[in-house]
NUFI-88652 format. One line per 5 residues: their letters; for each residue y, x, z of N, C-alpha, C. Coordinates in Angstrom, 3 decimals. Layout:
a> Y,X,Z,Y,X,Z,Y,X,Z  ...
! end
This chain:
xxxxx> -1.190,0.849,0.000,0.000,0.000,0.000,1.242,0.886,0.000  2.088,0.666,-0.800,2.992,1.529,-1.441,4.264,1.448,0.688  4.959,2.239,0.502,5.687,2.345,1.578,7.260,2.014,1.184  7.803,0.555,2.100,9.139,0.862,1.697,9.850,1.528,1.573  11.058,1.845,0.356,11.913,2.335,0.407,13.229,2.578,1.607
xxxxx> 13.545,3.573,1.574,14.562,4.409,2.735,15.856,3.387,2.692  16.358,2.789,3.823,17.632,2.037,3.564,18.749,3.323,3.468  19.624,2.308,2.369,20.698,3.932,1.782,21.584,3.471,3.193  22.680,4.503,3.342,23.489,4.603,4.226,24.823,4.231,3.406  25.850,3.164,3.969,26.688,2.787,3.763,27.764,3.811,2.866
xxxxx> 28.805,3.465,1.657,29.155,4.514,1.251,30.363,4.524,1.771  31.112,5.704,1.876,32.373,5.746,2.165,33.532,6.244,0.676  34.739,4.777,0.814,35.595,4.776,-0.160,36.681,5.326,0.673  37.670,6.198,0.583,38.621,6.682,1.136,40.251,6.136,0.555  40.846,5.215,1.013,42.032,4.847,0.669,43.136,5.315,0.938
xxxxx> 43.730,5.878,0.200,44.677,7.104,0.552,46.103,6.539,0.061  46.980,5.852,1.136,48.444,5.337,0.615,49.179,6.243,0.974  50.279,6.096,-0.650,51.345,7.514,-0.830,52.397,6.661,-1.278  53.312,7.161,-0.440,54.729,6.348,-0.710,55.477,7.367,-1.655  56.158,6.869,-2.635,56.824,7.809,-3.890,57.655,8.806,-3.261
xxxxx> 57.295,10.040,-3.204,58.008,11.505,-3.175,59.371,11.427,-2.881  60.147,10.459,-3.478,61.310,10.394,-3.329,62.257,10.033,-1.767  61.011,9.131,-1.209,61.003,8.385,-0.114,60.555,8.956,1.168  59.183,9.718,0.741,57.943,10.220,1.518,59.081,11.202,2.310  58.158,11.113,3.593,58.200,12.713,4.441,59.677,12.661,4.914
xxxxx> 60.810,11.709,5.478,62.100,11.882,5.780,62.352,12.371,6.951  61.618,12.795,7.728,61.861,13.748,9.351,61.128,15.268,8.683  61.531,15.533,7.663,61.768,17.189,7.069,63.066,17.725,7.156  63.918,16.943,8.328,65.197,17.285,8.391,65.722,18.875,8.264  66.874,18.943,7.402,66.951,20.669,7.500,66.707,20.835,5.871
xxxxx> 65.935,20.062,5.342,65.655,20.912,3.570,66.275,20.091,2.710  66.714,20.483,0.950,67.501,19.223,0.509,66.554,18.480,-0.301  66.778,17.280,-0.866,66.071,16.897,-1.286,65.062,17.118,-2.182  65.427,17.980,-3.179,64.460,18.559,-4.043,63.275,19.204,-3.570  63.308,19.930,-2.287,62.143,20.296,-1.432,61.664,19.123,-1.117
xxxxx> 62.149,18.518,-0.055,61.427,17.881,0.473,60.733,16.361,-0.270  60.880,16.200,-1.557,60.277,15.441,-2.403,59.068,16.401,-2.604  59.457,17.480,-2.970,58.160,18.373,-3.807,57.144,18.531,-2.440  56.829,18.928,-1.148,56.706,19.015,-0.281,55.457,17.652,-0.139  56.377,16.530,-0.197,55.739,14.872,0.565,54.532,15.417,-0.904
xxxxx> 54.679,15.590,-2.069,54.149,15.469,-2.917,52.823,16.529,-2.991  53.294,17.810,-2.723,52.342,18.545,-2.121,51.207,18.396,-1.298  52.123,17.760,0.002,51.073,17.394,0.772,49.493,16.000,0.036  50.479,15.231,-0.421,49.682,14.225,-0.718,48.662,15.007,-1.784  48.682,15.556,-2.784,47.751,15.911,-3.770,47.029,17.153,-3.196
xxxxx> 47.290,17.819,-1.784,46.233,18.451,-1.086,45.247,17.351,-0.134  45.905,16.629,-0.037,44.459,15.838,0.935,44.230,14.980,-0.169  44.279,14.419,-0.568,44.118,13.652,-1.838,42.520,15.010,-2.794  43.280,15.731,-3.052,42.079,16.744,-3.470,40.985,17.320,-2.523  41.380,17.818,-1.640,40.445,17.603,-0.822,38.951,16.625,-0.073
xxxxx> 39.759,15.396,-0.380,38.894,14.147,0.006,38.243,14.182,-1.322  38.437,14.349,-2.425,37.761,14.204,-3.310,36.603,14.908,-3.362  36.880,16.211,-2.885,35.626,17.322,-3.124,34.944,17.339,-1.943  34.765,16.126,-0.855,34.356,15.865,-0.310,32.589,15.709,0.386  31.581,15.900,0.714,30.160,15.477,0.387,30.309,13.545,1.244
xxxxx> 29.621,12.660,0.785,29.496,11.641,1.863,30.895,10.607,0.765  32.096,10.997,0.371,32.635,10.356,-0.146,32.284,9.803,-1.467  32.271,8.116,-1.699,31.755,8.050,-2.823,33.142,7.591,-4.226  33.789,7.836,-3.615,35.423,6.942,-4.446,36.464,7.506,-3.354  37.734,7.730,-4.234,38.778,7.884,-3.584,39.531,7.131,-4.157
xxxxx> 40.584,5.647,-3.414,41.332,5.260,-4.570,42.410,5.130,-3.689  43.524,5.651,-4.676,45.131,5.984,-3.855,45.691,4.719,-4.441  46.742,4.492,-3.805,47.815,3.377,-3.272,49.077,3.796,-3.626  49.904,3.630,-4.742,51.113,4.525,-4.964,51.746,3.936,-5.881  52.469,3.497,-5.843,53.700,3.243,-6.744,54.513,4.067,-7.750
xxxxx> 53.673,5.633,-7.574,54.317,6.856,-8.319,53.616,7.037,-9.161  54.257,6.758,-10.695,53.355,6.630,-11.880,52.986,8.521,-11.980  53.698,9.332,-11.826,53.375,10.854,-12.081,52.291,11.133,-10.821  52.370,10.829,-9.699,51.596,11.215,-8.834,49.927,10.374,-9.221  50.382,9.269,-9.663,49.062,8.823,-10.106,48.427,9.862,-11.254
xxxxx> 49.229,10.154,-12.229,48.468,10.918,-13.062,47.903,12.118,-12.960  48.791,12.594,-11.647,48.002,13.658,-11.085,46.319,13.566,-10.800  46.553,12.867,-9.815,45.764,12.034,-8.969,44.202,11.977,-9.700  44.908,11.145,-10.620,43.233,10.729,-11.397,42.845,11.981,-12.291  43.120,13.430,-12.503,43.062,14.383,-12.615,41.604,14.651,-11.577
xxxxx> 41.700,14.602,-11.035,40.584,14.895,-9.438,39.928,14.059,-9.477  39.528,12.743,-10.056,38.641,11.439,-10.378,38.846,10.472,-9.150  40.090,10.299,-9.418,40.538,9.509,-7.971,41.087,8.087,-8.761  40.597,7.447,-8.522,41.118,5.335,-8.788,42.513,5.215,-8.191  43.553,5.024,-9.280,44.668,3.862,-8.280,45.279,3.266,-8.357
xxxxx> 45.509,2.608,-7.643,46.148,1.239,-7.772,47.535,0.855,-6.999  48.397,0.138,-7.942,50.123,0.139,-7.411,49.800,-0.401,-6.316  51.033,-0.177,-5.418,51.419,-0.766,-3.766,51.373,-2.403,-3.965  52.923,-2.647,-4.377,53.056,-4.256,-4.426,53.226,-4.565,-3.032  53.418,-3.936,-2.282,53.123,-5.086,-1.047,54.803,-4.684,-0.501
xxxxx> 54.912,-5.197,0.872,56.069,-5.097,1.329,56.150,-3.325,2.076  57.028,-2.767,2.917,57.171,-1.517,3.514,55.843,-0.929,4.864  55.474,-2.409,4.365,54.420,-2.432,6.062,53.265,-1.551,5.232  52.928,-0.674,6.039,51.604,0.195,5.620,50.446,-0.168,6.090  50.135,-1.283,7.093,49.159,-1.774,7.103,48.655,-2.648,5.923
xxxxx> 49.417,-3.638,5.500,49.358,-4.566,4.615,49.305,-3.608,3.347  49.728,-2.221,3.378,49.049,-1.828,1.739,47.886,-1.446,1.896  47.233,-0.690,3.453,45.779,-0.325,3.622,45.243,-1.925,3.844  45.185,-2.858,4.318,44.603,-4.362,3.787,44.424,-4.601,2.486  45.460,-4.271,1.470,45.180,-3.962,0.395,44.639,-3.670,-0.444
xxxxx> 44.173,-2.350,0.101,43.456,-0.774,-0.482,42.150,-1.531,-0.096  41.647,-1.716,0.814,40.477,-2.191,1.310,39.631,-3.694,1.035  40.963,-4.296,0.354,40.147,-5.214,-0.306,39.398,-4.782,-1.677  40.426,-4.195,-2.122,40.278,-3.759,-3.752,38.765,-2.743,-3.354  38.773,-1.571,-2.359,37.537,-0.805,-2.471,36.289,-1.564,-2.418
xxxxx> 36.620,-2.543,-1.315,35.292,-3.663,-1.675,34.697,-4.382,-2.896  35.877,-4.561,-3.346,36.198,-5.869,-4.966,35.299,-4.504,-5.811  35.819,-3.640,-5.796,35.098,-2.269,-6.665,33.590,-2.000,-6.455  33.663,-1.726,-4.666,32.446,-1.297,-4.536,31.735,-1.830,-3.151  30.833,-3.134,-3.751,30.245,-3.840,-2.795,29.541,-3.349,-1.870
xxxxx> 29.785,-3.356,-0.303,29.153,-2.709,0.571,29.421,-1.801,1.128  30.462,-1.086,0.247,31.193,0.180,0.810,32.126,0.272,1.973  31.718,1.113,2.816,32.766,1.369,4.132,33.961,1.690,3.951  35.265,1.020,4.032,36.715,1.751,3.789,36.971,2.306,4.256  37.557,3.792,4.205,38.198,4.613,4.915,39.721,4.386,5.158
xxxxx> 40.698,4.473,5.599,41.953,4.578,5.421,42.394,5.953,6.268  43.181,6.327,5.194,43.545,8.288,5.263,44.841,8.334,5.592  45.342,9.193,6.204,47.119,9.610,5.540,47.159,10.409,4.865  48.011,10.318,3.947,48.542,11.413,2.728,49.129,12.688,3.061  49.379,13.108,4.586,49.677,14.225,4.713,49.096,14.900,5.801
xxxxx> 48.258,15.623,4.775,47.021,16.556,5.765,47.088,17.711,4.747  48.012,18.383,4.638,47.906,19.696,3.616,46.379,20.518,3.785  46.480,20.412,4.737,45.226,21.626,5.255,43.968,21.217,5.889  43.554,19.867,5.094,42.464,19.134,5.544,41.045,19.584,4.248  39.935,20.117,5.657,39.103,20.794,5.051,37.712,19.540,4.889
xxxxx> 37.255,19.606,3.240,36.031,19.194,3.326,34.689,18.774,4.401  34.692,19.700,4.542,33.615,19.990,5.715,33.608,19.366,7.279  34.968,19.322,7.406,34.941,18.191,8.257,35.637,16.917,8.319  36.272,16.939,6.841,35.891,15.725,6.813,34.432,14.706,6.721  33.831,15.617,6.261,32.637,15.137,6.006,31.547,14.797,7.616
xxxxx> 32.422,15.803,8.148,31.192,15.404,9.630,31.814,14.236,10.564  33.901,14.216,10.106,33.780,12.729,10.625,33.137,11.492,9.879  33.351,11.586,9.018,32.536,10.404,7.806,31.402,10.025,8.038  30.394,10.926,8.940,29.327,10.827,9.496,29.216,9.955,10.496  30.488,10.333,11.237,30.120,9.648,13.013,30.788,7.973,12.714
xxxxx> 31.590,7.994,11.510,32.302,6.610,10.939,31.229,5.742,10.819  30.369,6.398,9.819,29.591,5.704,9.057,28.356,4.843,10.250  27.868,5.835,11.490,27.608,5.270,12.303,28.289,4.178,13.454  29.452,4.533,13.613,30.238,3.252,14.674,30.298,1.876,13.329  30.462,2.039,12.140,30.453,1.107,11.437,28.955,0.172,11.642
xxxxx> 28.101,0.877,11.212,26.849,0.501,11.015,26.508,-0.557,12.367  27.069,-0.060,13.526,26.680,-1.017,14.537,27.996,-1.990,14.963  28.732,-1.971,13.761,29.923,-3.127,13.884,31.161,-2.437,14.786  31.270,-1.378,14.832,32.444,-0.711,15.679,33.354,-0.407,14.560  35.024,-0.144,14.696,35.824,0.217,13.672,36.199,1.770,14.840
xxxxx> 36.370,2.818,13.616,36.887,4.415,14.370,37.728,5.084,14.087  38.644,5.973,14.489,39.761,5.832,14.397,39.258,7.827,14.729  40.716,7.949,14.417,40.754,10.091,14.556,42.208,9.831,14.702  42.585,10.562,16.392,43.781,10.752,16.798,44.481,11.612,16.349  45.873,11.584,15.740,46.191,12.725,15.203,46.743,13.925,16.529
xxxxx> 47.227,15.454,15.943,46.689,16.466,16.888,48.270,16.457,18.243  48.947,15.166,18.054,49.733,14.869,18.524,49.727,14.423,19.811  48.176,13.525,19.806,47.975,12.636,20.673,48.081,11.358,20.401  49.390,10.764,19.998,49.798,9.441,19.777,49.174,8.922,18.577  49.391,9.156,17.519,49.214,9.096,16.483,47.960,8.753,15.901
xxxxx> 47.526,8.368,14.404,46.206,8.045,13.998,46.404,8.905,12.558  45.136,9.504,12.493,45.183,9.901,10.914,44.129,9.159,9.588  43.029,8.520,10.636,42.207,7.876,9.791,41.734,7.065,10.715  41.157,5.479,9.752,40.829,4.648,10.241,39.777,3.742,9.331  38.793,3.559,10.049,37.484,2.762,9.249,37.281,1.360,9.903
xxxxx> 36.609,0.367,9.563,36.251,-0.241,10.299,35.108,-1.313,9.157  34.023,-1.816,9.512,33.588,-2.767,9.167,34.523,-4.101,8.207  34.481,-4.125,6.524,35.305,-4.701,5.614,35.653,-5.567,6.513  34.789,-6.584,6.965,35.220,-8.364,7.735,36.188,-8.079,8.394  35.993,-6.691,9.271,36.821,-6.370,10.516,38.027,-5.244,10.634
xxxxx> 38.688,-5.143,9.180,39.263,-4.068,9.028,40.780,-4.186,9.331  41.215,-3.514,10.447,42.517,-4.257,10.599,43.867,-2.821,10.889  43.820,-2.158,10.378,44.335,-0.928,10.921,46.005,-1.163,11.710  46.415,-0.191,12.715,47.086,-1.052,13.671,48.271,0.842,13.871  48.437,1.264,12.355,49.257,2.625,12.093,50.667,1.988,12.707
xxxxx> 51.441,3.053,13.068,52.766,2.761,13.443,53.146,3.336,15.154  53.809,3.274,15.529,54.342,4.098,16.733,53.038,3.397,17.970  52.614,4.386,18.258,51.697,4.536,19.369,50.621,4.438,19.346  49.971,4.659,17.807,48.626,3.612,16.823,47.388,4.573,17.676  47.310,5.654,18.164,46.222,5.718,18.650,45.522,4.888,20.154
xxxxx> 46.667,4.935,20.876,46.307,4.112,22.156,46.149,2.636,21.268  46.968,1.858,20.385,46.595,0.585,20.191,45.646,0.262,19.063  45.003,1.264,18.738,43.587,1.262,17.792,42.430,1.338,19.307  42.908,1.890,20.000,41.587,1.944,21.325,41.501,0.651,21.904  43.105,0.051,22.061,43.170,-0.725,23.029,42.026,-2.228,22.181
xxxxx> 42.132,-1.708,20.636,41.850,-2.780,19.815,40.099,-2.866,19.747  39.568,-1.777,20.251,37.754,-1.202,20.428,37.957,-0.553,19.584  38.349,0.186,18.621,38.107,1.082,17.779,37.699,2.450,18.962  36.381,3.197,18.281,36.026,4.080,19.019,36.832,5.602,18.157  37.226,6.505,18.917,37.598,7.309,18.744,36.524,8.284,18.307
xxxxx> 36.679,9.778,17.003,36.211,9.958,16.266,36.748,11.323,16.456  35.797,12.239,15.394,36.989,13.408,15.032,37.353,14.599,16.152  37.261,14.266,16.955,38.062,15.115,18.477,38.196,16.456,18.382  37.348,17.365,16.937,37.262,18.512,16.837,37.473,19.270,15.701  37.834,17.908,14.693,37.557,18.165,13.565,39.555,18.260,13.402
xxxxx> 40.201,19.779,13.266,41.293,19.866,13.677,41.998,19.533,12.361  41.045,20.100,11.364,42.303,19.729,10.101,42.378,18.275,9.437  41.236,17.284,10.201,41.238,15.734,10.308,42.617,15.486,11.005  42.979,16.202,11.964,43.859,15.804,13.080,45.682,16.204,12.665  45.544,17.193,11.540,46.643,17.513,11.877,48.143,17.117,10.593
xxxxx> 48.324,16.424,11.043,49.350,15.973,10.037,50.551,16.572,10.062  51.344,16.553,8.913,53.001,17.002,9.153,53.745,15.747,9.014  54.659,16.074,9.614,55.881,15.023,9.604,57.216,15.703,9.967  57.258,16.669,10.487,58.269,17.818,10.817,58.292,19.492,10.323  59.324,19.706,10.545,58.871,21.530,9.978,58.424,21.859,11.573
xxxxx> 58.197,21.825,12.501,57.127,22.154,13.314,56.141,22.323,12.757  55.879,21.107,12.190,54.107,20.990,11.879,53.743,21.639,10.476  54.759,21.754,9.897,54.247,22.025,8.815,54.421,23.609,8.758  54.982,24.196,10.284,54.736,25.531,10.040,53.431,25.200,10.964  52.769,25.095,11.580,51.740,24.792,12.405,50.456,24.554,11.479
xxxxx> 50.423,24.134,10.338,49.892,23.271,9.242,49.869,24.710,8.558  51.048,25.947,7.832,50.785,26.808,7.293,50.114,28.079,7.705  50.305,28.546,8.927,49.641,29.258,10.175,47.873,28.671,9.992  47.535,27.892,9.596,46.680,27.537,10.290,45.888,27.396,8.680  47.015,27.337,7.767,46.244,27.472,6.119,46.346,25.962,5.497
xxxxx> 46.982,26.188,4.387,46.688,24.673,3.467,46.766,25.141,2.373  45.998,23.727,1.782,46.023,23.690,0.177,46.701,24.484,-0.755  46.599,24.686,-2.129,47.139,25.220,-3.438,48.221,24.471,-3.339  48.756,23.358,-3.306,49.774,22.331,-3.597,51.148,22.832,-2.822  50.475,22.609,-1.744,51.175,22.693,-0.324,52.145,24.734,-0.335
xxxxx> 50.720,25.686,-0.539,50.827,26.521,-0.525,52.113,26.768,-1.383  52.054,26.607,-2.516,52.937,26.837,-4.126,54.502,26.334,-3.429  54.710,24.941,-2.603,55.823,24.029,-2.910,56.512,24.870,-1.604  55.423,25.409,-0.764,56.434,26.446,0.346,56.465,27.574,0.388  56.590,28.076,-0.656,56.256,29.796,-1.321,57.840,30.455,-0.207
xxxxx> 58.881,29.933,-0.073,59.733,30.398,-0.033,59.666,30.128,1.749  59.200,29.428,2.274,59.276,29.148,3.621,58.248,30.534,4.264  58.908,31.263,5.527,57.929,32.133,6.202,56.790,31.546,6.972  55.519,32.213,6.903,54.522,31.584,8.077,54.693,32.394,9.387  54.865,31.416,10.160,54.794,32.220,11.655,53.880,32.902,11.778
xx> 54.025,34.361,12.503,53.015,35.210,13.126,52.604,34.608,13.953  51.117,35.150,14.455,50.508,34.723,15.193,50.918,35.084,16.838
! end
């Protein structure tokens, strides 16, 4: 008698919303605009590439209203699809997460931020792991960014996908049961939003993108 087949493991789609360059990244206070467009843009097409070359990821589809960044984008075999929605970034990851479903039935949504210059494969891939399990038993999980407060990614079961980004989103993703994720996985954790971080972010190594758009900025010694 032949032996059932292995149940597959849920796939993970990674939804990655990028607000147009022009807009992106405005607490880069200190640079003029022409940086700090190229910069938001940087960042996004390093985690954006990154997630792609991912193991465990089965689709990446970005969220962007930036017809050039899209064309980047799908360069790396990444799906995407315009914003449309209002300024609220939940309601474009509600969005993102319907459409990854509408695409790909069964699939676990990820929701990413676009600025992780220096976010490595490898662990992304080992949180994607521990996701894929809090999903499986109906939990949604969340990865604090290296701030504390903050969230950098968020999964949850399609029915139950409610992401809760915005000032204080890691305590109110817990407060919501989302189990916390990630705790080690540092370049999951570490986002820029300031030139703090993004010297913190270069010290510590990022992307081709990232690398190129701050050729002129020094990295702190160690």
């Amino acid at each position: 008698m032949s032996q059932p087949a292995p149940a597959l493991r849920p796939r993970c789609v990674v939804v990655v919303p990028v607000k147009p360059p022009a807009f992106g990244k405005s607490r880069l206070s200190g640079l003029d605009d022409d940086e700090r467009r190229a910069l938001a843009e940087a960042f996004a097409l390093d985690t954006v590439q990154a997630v792609a070359a991912t193991p465990g990821v089965h689709a990446v589809l970005v969220v962007t209203d930036d017809f050039r960044l899209a064309s980047r984008v799908r360069a790396f075999g990444c799906e995407v699809i315009p914003d449309g929605t209002t300024e609220d970034l939940n309601a474009t990851l509600v969005q993102g997460c319907a459409e990854a479903v509408r695409r790909w039935p069964g699939a676990v949504p990820v929701a990413l931020c676009a600025d992780l210059p220096g976010l490595r494969p490898v662990e992304l891939a080992g949180v994607l792991g521990e996701v894929v399990a809090q999903v499986e038993a109906g939990r949604a999980a969340y990865v604090r960014d290296a701030s504390g407060a903050g969230t950098t990614l968020y999964a949850a079961p399609a029915e139950r996908f409610d992401p809760l980004f915005g000032a204080a989103s890691a305590a109110r993703h817990e407060a919501a049961g989302a189990v916390e994720v990630g705790a080690t996985a540092t370049s999951v954790r570490t986002d820029v939003d300031d030139l703090a971080d993004l010297d913190a972010a270069l010290a510590a190594g990022v992307g081709p993108h990232t690398s190129h758009a701050s050729r002129g900025r020094a990295t702190p010694s160690g």
